[in-house]
C-alpha positions in Angstrom: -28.6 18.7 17.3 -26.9 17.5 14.2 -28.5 15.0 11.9 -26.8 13.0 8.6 -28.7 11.4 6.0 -28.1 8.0 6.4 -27.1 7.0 2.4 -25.3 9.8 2.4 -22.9 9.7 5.4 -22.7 6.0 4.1 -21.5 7.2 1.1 -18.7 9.1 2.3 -17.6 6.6 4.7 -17.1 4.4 1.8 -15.3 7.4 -0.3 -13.4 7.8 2.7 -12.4 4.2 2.7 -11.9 4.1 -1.3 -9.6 7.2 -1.0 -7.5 5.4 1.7 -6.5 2.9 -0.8 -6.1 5.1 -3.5 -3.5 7.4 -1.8 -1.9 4.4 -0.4 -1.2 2.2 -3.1 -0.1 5.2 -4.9 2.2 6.3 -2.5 3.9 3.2 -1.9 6.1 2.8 -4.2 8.0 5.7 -3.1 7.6 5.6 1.0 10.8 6.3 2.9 12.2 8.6 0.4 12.8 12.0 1.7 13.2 13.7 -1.9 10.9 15.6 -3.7 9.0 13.9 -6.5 7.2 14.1 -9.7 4.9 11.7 -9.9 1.5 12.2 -12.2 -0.4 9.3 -11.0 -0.3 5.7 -10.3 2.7 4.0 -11.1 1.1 0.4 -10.3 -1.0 -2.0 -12.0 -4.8 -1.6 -12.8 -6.7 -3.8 -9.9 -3.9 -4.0 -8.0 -4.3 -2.6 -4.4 -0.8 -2.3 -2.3 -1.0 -3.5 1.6 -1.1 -1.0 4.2 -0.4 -1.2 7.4 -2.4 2.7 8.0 -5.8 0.7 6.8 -4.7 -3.1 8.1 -4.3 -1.6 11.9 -8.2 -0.1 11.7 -9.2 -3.7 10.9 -8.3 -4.5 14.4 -9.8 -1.7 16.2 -12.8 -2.5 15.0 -13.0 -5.6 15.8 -12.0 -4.8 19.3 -14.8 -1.9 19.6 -17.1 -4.8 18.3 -16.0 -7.2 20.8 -15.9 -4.8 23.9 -18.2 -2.3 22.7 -16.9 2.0 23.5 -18.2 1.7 26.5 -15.7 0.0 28.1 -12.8 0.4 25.2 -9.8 1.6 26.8 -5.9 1.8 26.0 -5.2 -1.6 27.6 -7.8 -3.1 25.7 -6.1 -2.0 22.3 -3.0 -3.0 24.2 -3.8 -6.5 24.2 -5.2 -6.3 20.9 -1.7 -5.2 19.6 0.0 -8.1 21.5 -2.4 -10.7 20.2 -2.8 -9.3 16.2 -0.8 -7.1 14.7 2.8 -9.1 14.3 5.2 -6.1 12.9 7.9 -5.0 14.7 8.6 -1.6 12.8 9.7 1.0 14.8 6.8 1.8 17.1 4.8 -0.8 16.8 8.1 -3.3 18.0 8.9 -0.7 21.2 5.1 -0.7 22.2 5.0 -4.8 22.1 8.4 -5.4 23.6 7.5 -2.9 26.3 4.0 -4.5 27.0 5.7 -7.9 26.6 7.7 -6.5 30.0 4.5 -5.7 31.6 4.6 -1.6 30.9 0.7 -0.8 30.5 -0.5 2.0 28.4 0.9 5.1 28.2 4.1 3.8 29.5 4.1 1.2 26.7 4.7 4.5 24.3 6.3 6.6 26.5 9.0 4.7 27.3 12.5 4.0 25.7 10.5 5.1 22.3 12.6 7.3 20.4 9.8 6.6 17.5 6.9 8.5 19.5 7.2 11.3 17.4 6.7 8.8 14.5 3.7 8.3 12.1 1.8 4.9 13.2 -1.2 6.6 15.0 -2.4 9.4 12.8 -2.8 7.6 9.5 -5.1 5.0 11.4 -7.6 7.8 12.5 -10.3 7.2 10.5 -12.3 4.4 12.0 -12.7 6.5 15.0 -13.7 9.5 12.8 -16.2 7.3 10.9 -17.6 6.0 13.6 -18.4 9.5 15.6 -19.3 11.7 12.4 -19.8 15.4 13.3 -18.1 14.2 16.9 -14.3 16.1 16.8 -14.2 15.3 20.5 -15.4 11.9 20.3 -12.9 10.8 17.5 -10.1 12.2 19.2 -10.8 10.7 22.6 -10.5 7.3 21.0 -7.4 8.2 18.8 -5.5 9.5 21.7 -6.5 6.4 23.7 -5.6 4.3 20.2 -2.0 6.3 19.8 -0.3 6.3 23.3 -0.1 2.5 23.1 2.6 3.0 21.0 3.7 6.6 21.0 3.2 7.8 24.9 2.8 11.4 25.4 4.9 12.2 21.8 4.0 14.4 18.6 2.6 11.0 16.9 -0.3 10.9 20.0 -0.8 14.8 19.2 -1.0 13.9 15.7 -3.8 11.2 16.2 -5.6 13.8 17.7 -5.4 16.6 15.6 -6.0 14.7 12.2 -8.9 12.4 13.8 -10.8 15.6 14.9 -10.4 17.3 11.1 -11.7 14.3 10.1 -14.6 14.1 12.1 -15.7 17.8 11.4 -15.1 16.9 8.1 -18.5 15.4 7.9 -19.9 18.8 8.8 -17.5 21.4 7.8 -16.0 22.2 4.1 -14.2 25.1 4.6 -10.7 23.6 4.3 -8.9 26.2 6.4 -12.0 25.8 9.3 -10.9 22.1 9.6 -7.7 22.6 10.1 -8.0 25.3 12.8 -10.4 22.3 14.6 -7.6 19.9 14.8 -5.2 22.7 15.9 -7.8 23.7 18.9 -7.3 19.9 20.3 -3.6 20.0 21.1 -0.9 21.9 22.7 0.0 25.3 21.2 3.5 24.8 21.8 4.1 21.7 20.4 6.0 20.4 17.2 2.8 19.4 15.5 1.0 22.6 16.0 4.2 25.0 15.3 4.8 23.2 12.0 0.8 23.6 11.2 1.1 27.1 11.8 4.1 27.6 9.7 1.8 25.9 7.1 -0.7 28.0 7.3 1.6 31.3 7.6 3.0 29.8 4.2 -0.2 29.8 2.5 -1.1 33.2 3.6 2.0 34.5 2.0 0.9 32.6 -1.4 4.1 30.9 -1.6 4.8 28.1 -4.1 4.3 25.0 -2.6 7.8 23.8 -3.4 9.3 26.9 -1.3 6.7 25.8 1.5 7.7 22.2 1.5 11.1 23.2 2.0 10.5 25.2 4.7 8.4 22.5 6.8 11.5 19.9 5.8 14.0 22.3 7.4 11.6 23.1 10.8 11.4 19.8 11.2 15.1 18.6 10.5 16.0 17.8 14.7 13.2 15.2 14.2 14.5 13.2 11.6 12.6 11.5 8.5 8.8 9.4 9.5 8.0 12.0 11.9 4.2 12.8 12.7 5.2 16.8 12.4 6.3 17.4 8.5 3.9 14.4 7.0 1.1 15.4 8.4 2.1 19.2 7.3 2.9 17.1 3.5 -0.9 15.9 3.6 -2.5 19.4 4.7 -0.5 21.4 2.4 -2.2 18.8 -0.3 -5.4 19.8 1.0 -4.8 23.2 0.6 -2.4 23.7 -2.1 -4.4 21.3 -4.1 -7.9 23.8 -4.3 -10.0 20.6 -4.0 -9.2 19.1 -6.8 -8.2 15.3 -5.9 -6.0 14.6 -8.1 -3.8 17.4 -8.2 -4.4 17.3 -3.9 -2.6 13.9 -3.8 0.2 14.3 -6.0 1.1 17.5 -4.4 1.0 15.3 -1.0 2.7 12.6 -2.6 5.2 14.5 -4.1 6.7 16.2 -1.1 8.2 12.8 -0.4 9.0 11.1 2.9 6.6 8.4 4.6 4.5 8.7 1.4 2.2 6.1 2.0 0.5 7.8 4.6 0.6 10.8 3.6 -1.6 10.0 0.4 -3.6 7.6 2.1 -5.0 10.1 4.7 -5.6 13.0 2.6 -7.4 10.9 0.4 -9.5 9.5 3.2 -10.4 13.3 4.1 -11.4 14.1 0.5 -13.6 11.2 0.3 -15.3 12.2 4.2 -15.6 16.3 2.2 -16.8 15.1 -1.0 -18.2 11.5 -1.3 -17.6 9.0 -3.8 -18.8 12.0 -6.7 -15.6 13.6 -5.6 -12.9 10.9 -6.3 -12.3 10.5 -10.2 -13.8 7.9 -12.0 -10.6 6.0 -13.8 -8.9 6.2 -10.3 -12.0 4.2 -8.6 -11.9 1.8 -11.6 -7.6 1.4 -11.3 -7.7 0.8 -7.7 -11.2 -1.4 -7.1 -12.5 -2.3 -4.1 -10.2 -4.8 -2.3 -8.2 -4.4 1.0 -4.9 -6.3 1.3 -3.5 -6.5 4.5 0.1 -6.5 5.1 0.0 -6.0 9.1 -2.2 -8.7 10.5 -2.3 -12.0 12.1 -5.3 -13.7 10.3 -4.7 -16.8 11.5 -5.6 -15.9 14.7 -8.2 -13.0 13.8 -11.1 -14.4 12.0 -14.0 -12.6 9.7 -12.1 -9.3 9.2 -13.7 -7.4 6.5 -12.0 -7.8 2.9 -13.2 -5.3 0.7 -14.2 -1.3 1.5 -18.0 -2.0 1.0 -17.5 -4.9 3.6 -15.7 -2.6 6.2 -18.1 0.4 5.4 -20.8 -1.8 6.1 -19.7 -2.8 9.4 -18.6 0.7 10.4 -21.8 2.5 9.8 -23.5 -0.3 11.8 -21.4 0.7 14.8 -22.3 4.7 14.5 -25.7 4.6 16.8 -24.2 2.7 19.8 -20.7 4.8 19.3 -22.9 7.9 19.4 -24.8 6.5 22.2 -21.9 5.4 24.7 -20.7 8.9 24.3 -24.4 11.0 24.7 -23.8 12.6 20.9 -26.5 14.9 20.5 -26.1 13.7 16.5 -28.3 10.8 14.8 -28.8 9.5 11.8 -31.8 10.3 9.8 -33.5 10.9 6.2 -32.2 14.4 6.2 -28.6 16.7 7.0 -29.5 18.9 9.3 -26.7 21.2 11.3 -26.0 24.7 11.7 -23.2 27.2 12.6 -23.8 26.7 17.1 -23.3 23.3 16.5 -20.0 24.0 14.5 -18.8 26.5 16.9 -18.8 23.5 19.7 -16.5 21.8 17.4 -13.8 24.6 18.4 -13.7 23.9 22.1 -10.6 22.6 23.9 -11.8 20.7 27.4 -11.7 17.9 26.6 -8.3 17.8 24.4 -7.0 19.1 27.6 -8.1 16.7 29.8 -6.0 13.9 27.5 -3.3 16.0 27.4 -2.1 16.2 31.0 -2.3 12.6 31.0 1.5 11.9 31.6 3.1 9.7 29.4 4.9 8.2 32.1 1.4 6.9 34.2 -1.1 4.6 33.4 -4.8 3.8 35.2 -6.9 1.1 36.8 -10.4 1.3 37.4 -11.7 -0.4 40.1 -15.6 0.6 40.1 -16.1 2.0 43.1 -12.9 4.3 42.1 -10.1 4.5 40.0 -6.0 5.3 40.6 -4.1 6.5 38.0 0.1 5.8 38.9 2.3 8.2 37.8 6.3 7.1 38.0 8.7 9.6 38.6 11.2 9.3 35.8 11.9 6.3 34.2 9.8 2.7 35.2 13.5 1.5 36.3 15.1 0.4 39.4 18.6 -0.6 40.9 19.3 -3.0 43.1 19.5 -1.6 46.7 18.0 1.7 44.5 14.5 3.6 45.6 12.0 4.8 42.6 9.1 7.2 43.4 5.6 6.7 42.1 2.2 9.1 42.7 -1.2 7.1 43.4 -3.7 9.4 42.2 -6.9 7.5 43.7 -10.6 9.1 42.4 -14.0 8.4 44.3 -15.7 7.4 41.3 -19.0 6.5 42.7 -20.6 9.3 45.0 -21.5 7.3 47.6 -19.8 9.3 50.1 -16.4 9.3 52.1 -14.5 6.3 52.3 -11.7 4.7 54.2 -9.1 3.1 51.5 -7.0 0.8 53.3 -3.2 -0.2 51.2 -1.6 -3.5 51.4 1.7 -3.4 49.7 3.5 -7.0 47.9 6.7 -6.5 46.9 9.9 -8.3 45.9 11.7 -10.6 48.7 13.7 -7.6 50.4 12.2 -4.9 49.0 10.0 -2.2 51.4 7.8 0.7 50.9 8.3 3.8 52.3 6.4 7.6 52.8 3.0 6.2 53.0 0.1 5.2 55.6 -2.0 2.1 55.9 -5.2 4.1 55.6 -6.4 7.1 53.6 -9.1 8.7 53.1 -11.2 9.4 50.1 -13.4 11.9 50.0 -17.3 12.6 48.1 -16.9 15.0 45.7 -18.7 18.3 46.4 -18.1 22.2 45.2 -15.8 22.5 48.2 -13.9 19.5 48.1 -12.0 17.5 45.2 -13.0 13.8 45.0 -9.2 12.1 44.9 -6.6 12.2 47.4 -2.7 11.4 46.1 -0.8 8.8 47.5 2.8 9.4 46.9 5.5 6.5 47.9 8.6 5.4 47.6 9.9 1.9 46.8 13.0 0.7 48.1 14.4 -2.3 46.3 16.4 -5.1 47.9 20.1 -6.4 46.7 18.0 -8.7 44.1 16.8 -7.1 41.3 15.2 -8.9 38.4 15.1 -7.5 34.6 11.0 -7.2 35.8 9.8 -6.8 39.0 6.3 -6.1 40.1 5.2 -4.2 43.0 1.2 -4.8 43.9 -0.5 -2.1 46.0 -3.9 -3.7 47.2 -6.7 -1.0 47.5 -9.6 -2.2 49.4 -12.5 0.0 51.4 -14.9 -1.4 53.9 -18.2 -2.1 52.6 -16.9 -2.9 48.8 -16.6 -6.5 47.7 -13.8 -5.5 44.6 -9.8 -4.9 45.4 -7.7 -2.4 43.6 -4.8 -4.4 42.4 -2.8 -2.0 41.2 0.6 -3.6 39.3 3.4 -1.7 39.4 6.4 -3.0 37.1 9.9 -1.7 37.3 12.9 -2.6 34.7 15.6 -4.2 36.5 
């Protein structure tokens, strides 16, 4: 069981809020530029807080998990949420809507055409899950990989999310800076770019190189991937972390100073240092230079009313949502008048099942849940289609209630001339027991006709005797 102290975890949730702003509006001003730096502080105004779009886009996810509560949050959900709020078109954000505007659900709405999924807009907007399941690495970075393949699929920016959303939930419970970091590294793939350039961090700092020489040697790893990749900035923001020796200051200059998406790199690690230490960690003239306002450069608040306005507003409102966050996810944590963890409840924070679950989710799929089940489609290859061309799609259909066996009976609508092909009328589903698995895969082939539209939707009806809902199951192919 872990327990927080309720002013205190308060507290830090509004440090961790302060710092975002802090390393944001100070590393503005130089955000896009890949050269190294030498700054020594703010550059901007006293009282003057610079719009982000890594704290703006947080705004909205919490007022989606306050609107639909975590039980029932999903990837569509924030999908909509994007299409109806957040108006940029930068990069990710513009493939993710202009694929959802085509009817591509989650993950394929990141996954494809998106050569920005590697990119940086889902780990710098980690927080408000962290925040929200204190002490929970799992929980946080369920709900940041569900939050990043809207916009960045499969890619190193959903791995990313993942990895810096766990640190900062065990940030709430663990100190040891080099601890944290091997926690986000146990939730994503050993191989991949994120992890290889962590480790080449951490190999650096081993060695005692100079931070310089270390920056240099992340820049050059990660040269294939080009500038405002996930990979090297979130590298810039841990070798802050460590390179810095707690000190906050020195921590977010170093960060800053490594150059690239600069922003984000400041605004993160100063979100961690103020989960680690609390508002008696971040220095006094930098809370009174930076205040307590949020601007918002990212949002449509003429459609998205009574979103908070200040840090103490949006801390407020976070911390209120901790108990039923905890409580939709059976956290053995609560809130109390005392801390109280210890090192078996740390060593849980190390475990991989569930990070790997989220990882074989293809990029290239997406899932409907119909109650009574739930059938996740997998395309194979691209969502696109020719005319007089087939495309292959899985239907991975789970019993989801254990009511036993059940008959699933498919009804296809398709496309004037188009057919189905390689699959049966009726299936069947079984009950799950230690013998048997509780899915059965549906794999089909759909034939299209000599007219071909830029979108086309396939339905597959799913329907079992005995159950009042349908599986609709829409199926879109680019034309």
């Amino acid at each position: 069981m872990i327990k927080f102290n309720r002013d205190i975890i308060k507290d830090k949730i509004y440090a961790c809020w302060l710092g975002k702003n802090i390393g944001g509006t100070m590393g503005t001003p130089y955000e896009g530029d890949t050269n190294m730096h030498d700054i020594q502080g703010f550059s901007t105004p006293e009282n003057v807080v610079l719009a982000n779009d890594d704290l703006d886009l947080q705004l909205v996810w919490l007022k989606a998990i306050e609107d639909k509560g975590p039980y029932s949050l999903n990837d569509q959900i924030l999908g909509e949420y994007w299409t109806s709020y957040i108006p940029p078109h930068w990069n990710e954000y513009g493939i993710c809507k202009n694929n959802m505007r085509m009817g591509l659900i989650p993950p394929v709405s990141g996954e494809y055409a998106n050569e920005w999924k590697h990119s940086n807009g889902a780990w710098i907007r980690t927080e408000v899950w962290a925040c929200m399941a204190p002490g929970c690495p799992d929980i946080a970075m369920k709900y940041a990989q569900m939050d990043a393949c809207v916009d960045h699929g499969a890619g190193e920016g959903t791995y990313a999310a993942m990895f810096v959303a766990a640190v900062e939930s065990a940030a709430f419970v663990v100190h040891d800076l080099r601890k944290l970091i091997d926690i986000g590294l146990a939730k994503i793939p050993e191989d991949c770019r994120m992890a290889q350039t962590i480790r080449l961090l951490l190999d650096c700092r081993d060695k005692d190189l100079d931070w310089r020489e270390t920056r240099q040697l992340l820049v050059e790893h990660t040269a294939d991937l080009g500038w405002f990749q996930a990979p090297a900035n979130v590298a810039f923001a841990m070798l802050g972390l460590l390179w810095g020796e707690g000190d906050f200051k020195k921590s977010m200059i170093l960060a800053i100073n490594c150059g690239d998406d600069t922003d984000c790199t400041g605004a993160t690690l100063g979100s961690l240092f103020g989960i680690l230490n609390g508002t008696a960690g971040i220095p006094e003239d930098w809370k009174k230079h930076i205040g307590d306002n949020i601007v918002s450069v990212a949002i449509d608040k003429g459609s998205l009313y009574g979103l908070p306005a200040t840090c103490t507003q949006l801390t407020d409102r976070v911390y209120d949502m901790i108990p039923v966050m905890l409580k939709a996810n059976r956290c053995n944590v609560y809130l109390s008048d005392e801390d109280q963890f210890d090192e078996a409840d740390i060593a849980k924070f190390y475990d991989s099942t569930i990070s790997k679950q989220l990882i074989n989710i293809p990029g290239m799929s997406f899932e409907n849940d119909f109650i009574w089940a739930t059938c996740r489609v997998v395309y194979d290859g691209q969502p696109e289609i020719d005319p007089n061309g087939s495309a292959k799609v899985k239907l991975i259909v789970k019993n989801q209630q254990n009511a036993g066996s059940r008959h699933l009976n498919l009804k296809w609508h398709l496309p004037e001339g188009w057919s189905v092909s390689g699959v049966r009328k009726d299936y069947v589903l079984p009950t799950p027991t230690r013998y048997t698995s509780n899915h059965v895969v549906i794999e089909a082939t759909i034939n299209a006709g000599e007219s071909v539209e830029a979108l086309n939707r396939v339905i597959c009806e799913i329907t079992t005797p005995g159950r009042p809902t349908a599986g609709l199951i829409s199926i879109v192919f680019i034309g």
